[in-house]
LOTOR-464886 format. One record per residue: residue in three letters; x, y, z of N, C-alpha, C, CB in turn. Coordinates in steps of 0.2 Angstrom, whole numbers, plus 5000, padded with zeros to 4 digits. Each point is the difference from the previous one (the first is absolute). Glycine has a CB too. Example, Ala and Ser with C-alpha at 12.3 -4.5 7.8 and 13.67 -1.06 7.14 Angstrom:
! LOTOR-464886
ALA506649725039499650065000500450065000499149945006 SER500750114990500450065001499650055003500649974990 
END
This chain:
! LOTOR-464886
UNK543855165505500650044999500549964996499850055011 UNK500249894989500549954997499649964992500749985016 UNK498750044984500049984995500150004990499749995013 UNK500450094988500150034993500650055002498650004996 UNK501850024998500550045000499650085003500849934990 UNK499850105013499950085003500250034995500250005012 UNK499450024983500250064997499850065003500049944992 UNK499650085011499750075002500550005008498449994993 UNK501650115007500349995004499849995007500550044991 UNK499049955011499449985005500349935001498850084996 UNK501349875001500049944999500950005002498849974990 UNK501550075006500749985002500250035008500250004987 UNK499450045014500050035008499949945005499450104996 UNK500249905001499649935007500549964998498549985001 UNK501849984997500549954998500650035007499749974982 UNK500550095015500650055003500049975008499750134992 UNK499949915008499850035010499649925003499650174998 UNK500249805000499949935003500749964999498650014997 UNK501649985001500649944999500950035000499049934991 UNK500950155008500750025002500150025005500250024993 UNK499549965013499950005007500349915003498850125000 UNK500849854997500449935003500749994998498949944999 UNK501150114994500949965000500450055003500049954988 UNK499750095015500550065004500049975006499850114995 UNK499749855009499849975005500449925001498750084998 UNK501249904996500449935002500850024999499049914994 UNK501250135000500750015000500350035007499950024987 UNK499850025017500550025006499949965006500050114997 UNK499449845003500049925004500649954997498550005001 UNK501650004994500649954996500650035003499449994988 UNK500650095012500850035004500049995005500250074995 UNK499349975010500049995005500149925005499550124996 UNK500249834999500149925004500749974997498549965001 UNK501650064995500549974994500550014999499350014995 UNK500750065004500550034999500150044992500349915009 UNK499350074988500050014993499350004997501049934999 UNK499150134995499450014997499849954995500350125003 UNK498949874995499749984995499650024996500349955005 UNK499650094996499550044992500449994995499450105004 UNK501149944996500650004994500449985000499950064998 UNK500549934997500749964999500550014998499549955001 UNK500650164999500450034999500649995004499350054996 UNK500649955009500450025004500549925002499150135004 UNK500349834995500449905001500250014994499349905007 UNK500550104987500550004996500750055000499049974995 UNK501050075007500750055001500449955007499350154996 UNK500349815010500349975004500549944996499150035009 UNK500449944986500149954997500849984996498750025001 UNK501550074997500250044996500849975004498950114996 UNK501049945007500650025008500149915003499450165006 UNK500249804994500149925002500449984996499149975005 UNK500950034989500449974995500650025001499249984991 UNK500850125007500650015000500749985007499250084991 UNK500349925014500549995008500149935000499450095008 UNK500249854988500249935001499649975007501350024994 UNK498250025006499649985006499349955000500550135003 UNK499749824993499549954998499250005004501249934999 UNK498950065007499449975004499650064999500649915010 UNK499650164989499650074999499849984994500750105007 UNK499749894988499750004993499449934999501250064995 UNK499149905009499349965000499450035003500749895002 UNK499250125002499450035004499750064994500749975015 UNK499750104983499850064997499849954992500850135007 UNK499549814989499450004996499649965001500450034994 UNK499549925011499449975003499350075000500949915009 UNK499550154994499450044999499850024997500150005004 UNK500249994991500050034991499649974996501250015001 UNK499049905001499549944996499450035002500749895000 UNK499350105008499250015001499750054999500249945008 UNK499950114992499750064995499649984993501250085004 UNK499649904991499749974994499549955002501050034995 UNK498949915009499749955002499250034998500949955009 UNK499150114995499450045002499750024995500450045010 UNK499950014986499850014993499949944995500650115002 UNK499749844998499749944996499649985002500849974997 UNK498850025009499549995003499350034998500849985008 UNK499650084992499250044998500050014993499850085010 UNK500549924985500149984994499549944996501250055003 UNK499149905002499749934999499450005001500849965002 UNK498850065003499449995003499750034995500250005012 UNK499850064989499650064994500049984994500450095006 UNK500149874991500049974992499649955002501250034994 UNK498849945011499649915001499150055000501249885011 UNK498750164990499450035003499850034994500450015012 UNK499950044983499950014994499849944997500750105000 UNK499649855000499949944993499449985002501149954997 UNK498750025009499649975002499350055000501049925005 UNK499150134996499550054999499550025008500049944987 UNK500450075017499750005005499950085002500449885003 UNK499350145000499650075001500450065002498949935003 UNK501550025003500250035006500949994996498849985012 UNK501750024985500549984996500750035007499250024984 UNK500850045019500250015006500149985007499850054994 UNK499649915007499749985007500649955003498750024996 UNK501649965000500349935002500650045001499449894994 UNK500850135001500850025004500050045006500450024989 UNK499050015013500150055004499849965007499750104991 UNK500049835009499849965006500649975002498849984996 UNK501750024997500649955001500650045005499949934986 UNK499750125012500750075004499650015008500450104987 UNK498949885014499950015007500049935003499350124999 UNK501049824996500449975005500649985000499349975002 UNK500950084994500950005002500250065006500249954986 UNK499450095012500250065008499849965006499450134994 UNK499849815004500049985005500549955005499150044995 UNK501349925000500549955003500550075002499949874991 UNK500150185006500650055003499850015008500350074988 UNK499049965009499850015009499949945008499250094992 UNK501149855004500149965002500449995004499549974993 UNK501250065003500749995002500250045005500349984989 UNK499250085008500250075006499549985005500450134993 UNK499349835010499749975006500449975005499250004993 UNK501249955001500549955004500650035000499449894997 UNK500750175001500650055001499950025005500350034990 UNK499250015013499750065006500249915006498450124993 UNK501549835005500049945007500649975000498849965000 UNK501650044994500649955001500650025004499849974989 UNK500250095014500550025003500649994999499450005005 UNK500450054989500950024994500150085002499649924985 UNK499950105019500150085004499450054999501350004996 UNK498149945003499450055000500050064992500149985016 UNK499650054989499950074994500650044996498950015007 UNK501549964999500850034997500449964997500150075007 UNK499849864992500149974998500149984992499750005010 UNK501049994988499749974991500049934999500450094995 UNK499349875000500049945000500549974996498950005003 UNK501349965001500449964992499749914999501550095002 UNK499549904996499349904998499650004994499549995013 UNK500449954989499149984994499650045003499949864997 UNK500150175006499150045004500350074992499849995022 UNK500950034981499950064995500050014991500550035011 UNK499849884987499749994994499150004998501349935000 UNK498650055006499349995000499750064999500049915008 UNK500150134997499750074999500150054995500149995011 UNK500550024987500350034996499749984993501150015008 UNK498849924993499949974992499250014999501049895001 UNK498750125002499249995002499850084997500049915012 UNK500350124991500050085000500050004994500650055010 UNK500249934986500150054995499649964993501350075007 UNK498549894994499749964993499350045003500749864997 UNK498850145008499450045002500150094994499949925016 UNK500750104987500150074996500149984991500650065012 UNK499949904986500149974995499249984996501349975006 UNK498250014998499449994997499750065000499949905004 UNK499950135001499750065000500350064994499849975013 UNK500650054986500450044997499849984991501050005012 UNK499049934988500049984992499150004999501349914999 UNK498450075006499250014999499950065000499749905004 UNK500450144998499750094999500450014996499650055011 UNK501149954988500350014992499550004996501049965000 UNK498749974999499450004994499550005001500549954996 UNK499250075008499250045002500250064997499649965012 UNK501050064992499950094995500350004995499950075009 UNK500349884986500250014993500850045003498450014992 UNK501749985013500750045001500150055003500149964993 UNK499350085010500250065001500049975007499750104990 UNK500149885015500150005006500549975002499050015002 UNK501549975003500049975006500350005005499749964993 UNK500249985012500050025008500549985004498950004999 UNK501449994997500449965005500750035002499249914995 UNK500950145001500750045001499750094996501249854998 UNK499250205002499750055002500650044993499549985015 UNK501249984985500550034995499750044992500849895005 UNK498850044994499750014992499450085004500049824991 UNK499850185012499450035002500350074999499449905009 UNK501150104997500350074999500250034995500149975008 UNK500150004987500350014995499550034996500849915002 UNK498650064997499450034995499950065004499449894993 UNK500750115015499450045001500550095000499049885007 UNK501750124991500550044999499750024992501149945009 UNK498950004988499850034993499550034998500549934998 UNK499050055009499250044997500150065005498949904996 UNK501450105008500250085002500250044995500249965010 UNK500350024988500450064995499350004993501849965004 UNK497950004993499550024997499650045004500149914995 UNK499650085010499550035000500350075001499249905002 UNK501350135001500450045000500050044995500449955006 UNK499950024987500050014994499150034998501349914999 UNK498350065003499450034998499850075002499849894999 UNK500350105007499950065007500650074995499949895016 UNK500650094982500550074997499550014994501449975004 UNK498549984993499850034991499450035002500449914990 UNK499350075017499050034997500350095005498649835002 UNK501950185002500350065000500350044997499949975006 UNK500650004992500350024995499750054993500749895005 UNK498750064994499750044993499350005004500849954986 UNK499150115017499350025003499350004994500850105008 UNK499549914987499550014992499749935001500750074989 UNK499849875014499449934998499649975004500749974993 UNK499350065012499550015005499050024997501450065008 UNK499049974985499250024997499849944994500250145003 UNK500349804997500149964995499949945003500850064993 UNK498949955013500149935003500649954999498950024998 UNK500649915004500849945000500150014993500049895010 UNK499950114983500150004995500550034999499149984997 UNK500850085004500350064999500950005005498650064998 UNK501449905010500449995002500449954996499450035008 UNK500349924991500449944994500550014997499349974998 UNK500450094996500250034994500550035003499050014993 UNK501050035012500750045003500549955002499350105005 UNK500549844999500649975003500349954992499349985015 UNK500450004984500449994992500450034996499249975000 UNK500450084999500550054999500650025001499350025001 UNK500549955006500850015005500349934999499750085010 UNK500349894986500349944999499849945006500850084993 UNK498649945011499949955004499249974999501050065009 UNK499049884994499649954998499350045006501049874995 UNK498450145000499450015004499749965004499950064992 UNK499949945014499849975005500349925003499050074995 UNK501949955001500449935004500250035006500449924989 UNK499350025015500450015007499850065004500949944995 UNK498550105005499650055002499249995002500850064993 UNK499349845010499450005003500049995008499749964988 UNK499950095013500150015008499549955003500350124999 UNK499249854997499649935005500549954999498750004996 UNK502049985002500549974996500450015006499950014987 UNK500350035014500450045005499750015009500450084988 UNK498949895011499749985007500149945002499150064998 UNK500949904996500049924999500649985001499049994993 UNK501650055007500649965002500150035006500649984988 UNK499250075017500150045006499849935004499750154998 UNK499749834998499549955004500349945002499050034994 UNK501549975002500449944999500649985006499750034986 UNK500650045014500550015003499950025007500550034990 UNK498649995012500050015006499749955004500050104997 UNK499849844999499649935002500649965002498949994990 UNK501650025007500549955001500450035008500249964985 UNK499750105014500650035006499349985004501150124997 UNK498449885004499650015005499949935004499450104993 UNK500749835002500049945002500749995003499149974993 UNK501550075005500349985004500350025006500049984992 UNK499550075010499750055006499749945004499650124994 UNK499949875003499649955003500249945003499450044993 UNK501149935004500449935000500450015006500049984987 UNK500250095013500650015004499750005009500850084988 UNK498749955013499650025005499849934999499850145000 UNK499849804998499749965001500749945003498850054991 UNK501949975005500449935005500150025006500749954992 UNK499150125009500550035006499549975008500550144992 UNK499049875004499449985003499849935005499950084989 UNK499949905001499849915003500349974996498950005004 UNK501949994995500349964994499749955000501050045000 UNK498949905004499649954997499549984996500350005007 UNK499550064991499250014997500050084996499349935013 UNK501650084987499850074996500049974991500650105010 UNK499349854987499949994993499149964997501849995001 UNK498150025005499049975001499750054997499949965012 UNK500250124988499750064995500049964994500550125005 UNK500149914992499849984993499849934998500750094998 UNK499549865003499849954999499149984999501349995005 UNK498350045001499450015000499850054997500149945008 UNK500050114987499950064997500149964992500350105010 UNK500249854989499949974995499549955000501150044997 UNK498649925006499749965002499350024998500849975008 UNK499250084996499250055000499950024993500250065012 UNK500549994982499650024995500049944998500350114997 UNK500049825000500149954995499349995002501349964999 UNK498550025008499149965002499650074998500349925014 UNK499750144984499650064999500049994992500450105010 UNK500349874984499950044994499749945000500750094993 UNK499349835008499449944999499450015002500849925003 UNK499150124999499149995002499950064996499949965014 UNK500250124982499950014998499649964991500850075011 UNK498849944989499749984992500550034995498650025004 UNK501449934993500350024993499749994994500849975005 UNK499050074991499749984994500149954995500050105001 UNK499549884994500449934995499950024994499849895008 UNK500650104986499850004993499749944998500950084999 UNK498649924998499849924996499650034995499949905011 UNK500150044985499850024993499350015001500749934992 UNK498950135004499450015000499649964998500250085000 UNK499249915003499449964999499350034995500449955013 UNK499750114987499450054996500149974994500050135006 UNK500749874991500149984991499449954999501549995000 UNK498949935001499749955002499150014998501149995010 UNK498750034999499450015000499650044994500449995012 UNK499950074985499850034996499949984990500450085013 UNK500049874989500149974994500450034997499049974999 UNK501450075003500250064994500749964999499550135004 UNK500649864989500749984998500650064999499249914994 UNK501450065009500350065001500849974994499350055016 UNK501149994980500449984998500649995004499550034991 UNK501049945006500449945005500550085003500249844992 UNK499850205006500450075002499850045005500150014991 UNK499349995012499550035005499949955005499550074993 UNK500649925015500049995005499650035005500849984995 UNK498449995009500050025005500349985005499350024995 UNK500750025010500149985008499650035003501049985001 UNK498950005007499750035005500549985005498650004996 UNK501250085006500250015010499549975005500450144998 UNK499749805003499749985006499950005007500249964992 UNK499650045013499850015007500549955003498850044999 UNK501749975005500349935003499449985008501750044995 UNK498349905004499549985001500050035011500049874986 UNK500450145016500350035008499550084998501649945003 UNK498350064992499650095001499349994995501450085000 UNK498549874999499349994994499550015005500349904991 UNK499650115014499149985003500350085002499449835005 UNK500950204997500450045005500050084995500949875006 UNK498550174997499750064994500850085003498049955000 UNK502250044996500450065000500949985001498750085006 UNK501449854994500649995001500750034993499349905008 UNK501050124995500350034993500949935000499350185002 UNK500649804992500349974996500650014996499049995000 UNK501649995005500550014995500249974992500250005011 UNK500150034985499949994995500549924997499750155001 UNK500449814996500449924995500650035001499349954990 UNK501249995007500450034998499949984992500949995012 UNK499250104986499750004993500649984995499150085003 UNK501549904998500449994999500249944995500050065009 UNK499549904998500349925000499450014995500649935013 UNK498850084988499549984995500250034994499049985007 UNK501150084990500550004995500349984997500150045003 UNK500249924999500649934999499649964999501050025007 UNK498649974994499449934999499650024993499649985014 UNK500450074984499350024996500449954995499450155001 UNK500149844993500249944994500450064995498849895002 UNK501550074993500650044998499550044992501449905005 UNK497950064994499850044997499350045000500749944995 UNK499350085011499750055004500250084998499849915008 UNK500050144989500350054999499750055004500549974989 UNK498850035013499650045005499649945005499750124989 UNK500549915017499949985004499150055005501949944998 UNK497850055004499550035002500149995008499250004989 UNK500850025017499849995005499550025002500849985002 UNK498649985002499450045003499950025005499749954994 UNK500350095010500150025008499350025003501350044999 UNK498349934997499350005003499749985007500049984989 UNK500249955013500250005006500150015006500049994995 UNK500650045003500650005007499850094999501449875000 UNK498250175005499950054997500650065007498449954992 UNK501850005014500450055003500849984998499150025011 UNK501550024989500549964998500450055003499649944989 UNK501050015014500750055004500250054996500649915005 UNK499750124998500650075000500450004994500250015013 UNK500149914985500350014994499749994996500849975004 UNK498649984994499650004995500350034992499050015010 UNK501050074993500150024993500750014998499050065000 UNK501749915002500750024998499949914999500850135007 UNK499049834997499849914995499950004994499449965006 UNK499950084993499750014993500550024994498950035008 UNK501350044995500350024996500849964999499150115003 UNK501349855001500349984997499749954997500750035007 UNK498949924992499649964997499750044991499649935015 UNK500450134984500050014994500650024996499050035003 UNK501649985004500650014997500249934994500350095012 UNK499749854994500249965001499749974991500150015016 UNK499449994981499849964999500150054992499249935012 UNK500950144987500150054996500849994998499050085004 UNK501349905001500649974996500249944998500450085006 UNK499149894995499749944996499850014992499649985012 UNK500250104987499749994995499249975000501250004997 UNK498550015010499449965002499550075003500749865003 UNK498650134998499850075004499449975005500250084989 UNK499749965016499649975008499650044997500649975012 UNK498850014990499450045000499850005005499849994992 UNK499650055013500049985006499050004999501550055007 UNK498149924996499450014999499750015008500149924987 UNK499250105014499750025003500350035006499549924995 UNK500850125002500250075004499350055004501350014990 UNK498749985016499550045003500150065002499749915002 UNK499950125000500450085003500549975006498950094999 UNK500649865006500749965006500750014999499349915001 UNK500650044993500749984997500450074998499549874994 UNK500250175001500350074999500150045007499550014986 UNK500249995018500350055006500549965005499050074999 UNK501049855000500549975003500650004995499249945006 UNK501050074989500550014994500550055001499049974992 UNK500450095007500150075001500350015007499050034991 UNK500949945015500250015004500849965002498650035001 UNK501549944995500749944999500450034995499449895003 UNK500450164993500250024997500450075001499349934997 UNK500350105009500250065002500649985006498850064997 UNK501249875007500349985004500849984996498749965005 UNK501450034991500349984996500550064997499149914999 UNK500450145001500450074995500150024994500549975007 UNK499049984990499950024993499750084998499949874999 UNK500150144995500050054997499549994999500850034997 UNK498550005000499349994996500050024991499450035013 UNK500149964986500249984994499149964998501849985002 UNK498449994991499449944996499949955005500250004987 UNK499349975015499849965006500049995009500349974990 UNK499949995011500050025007500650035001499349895004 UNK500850194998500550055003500749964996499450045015 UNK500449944978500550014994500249925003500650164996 UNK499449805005500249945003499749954996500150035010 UNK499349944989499449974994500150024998499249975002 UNK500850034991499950014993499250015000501149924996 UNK498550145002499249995000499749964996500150115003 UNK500149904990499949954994500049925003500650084990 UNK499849905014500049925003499649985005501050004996 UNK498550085008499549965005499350024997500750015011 UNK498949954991499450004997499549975007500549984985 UNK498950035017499549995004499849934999499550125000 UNK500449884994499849895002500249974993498749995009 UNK501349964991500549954997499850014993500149915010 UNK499450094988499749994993500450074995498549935005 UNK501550145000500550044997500650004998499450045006 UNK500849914998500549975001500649984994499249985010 UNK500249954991499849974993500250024994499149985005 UNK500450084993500050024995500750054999498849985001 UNK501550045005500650044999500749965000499450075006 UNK500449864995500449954999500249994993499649955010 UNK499550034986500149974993500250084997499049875001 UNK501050184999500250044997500850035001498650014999 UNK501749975005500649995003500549954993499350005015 UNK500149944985500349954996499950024994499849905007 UNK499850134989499950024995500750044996498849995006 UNK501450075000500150074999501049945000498750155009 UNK501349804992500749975000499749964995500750015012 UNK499049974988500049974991500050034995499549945003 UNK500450124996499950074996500750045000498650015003 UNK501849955002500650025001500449954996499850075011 UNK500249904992500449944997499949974992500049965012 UNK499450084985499949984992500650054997498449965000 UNK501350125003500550034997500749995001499250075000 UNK501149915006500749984999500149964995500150025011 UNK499449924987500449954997499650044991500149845012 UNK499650194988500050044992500750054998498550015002 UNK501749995003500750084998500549944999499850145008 
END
């Protein structure tokens, strides 16, 4: 879960409804012991606001204490994840997310010794160092959480406040709204399909398929109903056994972080066939292979998350212009596999560079195809229009050859540029 961006919307789901429940869950434990919320820091910033203006010092200290720590949080996972990209480690998420299930856990620490200190029990709020403690813990935990799924999902998720959420999910209502009137409104393009819909909404001066996606429009409900639902949860669990109501989540983050480590991760390393095969390759062409991570090598049918293809991107050498991967190997591969891949041809095309991918089996194409549909793509050349077909080939030596003619068809470009 945490180790490759979510593009697909399968991927940004799971992200949703697993982790916008703890922050709905820790933020009404933060009020109800506290007094004060920590997911966001709208609303301390607006306290923060009203302290200055009333001259009310000790308040403005405390609302941007909560402020820093927020920011604290997000620098945390920023940091981690950049230390994790450089260094090249598999899992680039794992740590930020461990750092937050022990900062919820020092919170759930607080509201233990809050439930015993006999400040008023469950009706109680805390103050003191206990409530810098808690308060601070909390909102740097959210402040993490919030900036590490920011960047898993490239931005479209997150969990930790609901404002932004609602906001998009007004806008893809009135889209998809707008879609629902044009495909009524002009009965004729009902026989024109979505093309034919396009062409009409354009027409109308509106943008075809913005903001009229209803998997889009699941995925923020998901969002808004994970967070009310943990605060459901949270609220029923202090009423309950406040001593022990912040023990859920803390051991649910425990549990995925110990689940995405044991998961197998795939590895990229240079290919050994070249080598072996004698074949000389020019400095332009690049094998790799998809390797077995060694937790799933003896282990027949384990399926294999995919690198971060990113980071090895950033690694390739600067005069590499076709790069080959071989996935001869690793023949089961996760759910995202193919929105990886395919950001990995993006990635490397605005480079001015091209992936190839070699030893595509049927496996791999009905696992593709199946991440593709997950995803929502449109079909098309290659896997459901996602791969490029020209850039997979069954085994490497095809490959090869699609490589060196790759390099060819840009040298044959670049003669004629410099002849005009």
């Amino acid at each position: 879960m945490f180790v490759a961006q979510a593009h697909s919307f399968v991927s940004q789901a799971r992200l949703a409804i697993t982790l916008a429940w703890v922050a709905g869950y820790t933020n009404i434990v933060a009020l109800l012991s506290c007094g004060h919320v920590t997911s966001h820091v709208s609303g301390t910033t607006s306290d923060f606001g009203r302290g200055v203006a009333e001259g009310r010092w000790p308040m403005v200290g405390f609302y941007l204490f909560l402020m820093v720590m927020f920011f604290v949080g997000a620098v945390i996972s920023g940091a981690t994840t950049e230390l994790g990209r450089r260094r090249g480690w598999e899992s680039i998420y794992v740590l930020p997310m461990a750092i937050e299930a022990l900062l919820l856990g020092v919170f759930a620490a607080g509201v233990q010794l809050h439930d015993a200190g006999g400040v008023g029990g469950a009706a109680g709020i805390e103050s003191g160092w206990m409530l810098y403690l808690m308060t601070g813990s909390s909102s740097a935990a959210m402040g993490l959480q919030n900036a590490t799924i920011t960047r898993i999902s490239s931005g479209v998720v997150r969990t930790t406040h609901v404002t932004g959420v609602l906001t998009d999910l007004g806008l893809e209502t009135v889209g998809m709204a707008q879609r629902w009137i044009g495909v009524h409104r002009h009965p004729a393009s009902k026989a024109h399909g979505a093309a034919g819909r396009d062409r009409l909404l354009h027409a109308e001066g509106r943008t075809p398929g913005a903001g009229s996606n209803p998997r889009r429009w699941l995925l923020l409900m998901s969002i808004v109903g994970s967070f009310a639902l943990g605060a459901g949860l949270g609220t029923l669990a202090f009423d309950h056994f406040p001593a022990w109501s912040m023990f859920p989540p803390v051991l649910f983050l425990i549990w995925i972080v110990v689940q995405d480590i044991k998961r197998p991760i795939a590895e990229i390393e240079p290919s050994d066939l070249v080598g072996i095969s004698g074949l000389h390759l020019p400095p332009g062409i690049a094998v790799y292979r998809l390797r077995k991570d060694q937790r799933g090598r003896d282990r027949p049918g384990v399926i294999h998350r995919m690198p971060d293809l990113s980071g090895w991107i950033e690694r390739l050498p600067d005069e590499v212009s076709v790069a080959i991967l071989d996935l001869t190997e690793v023949r089961q591969l996760s759910d995202n596999a193919g929105d990886e891949l395919a950001l990995g041809f993006r990635r490397l095309a605005e480079q001015g560079r091209r992936l190839l991918l070699a030893g595509i089996t049927r496996e791999h194409y009905e696992q593709l195809a199946r991440s593709v549909h997950g995803a929502g793509h449109a079909g098309g050349p290659g896997v459901g229009g996602l791969l490029p077909i020209d850039d997979v080939s069954p085994d490497v030596e095809l490959a090869i050859a699609r490589g060196m003619n790759v390099l060819e068809d840009e040298q044959a470009a670049a003669n004629r540029a410099g002849g005009k």
